[in-house]
N, C-alpha and C positions, 0 to 999 in steps of 0.2 A: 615832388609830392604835392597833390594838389588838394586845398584845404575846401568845404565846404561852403558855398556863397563866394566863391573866386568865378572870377571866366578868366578865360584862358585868353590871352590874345590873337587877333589872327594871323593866321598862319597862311604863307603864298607858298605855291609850286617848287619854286625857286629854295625856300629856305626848309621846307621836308626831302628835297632833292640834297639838298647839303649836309642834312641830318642822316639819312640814311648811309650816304656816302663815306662821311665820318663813320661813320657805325660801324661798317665794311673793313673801313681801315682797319679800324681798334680792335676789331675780330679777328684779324689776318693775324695782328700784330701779337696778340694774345696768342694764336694759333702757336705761331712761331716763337713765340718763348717758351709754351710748353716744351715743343718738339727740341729745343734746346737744354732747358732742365730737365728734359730725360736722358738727352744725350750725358749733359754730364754726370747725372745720377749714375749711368752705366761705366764709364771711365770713373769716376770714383770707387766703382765695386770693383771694377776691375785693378786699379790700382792698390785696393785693398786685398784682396785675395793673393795680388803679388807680394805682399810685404808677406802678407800672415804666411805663404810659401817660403819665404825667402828665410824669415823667422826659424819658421817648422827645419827649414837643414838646416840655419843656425845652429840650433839645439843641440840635432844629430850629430855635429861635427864637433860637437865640445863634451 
């Protein structure tokens, strides 16, 4: 956050190179968690739909 009457220090090639990069990472890495919390999100529905099945002939059989 940069406050008003600040300057900014300067900045080389070198360390927006490494800024970016990091960035890249952190984005992938994000990416990939999603794509993980969906996955489980889906095998928890699915584990759930099994019980609630499993339940439902519970019932029927008693």
């Amino acid at each position: 956050m940069a406050f008003w009457g600040t300057r900014r220090p300067p900045h080389n090639s070198i360390d927006l190179a490494d800024a970016s990069a990091r960035m890249k990472s952190a984005a992938v890495s994000l990416r990939l968690t999603v794509v993980k919390a969906r996955q489980a999100t889906s095998v928890a529905e699915r584990f759930g739909d099994r019980v609630e099945t499993q339940v439902v002939k519970n019932q029927g059989a008693a």
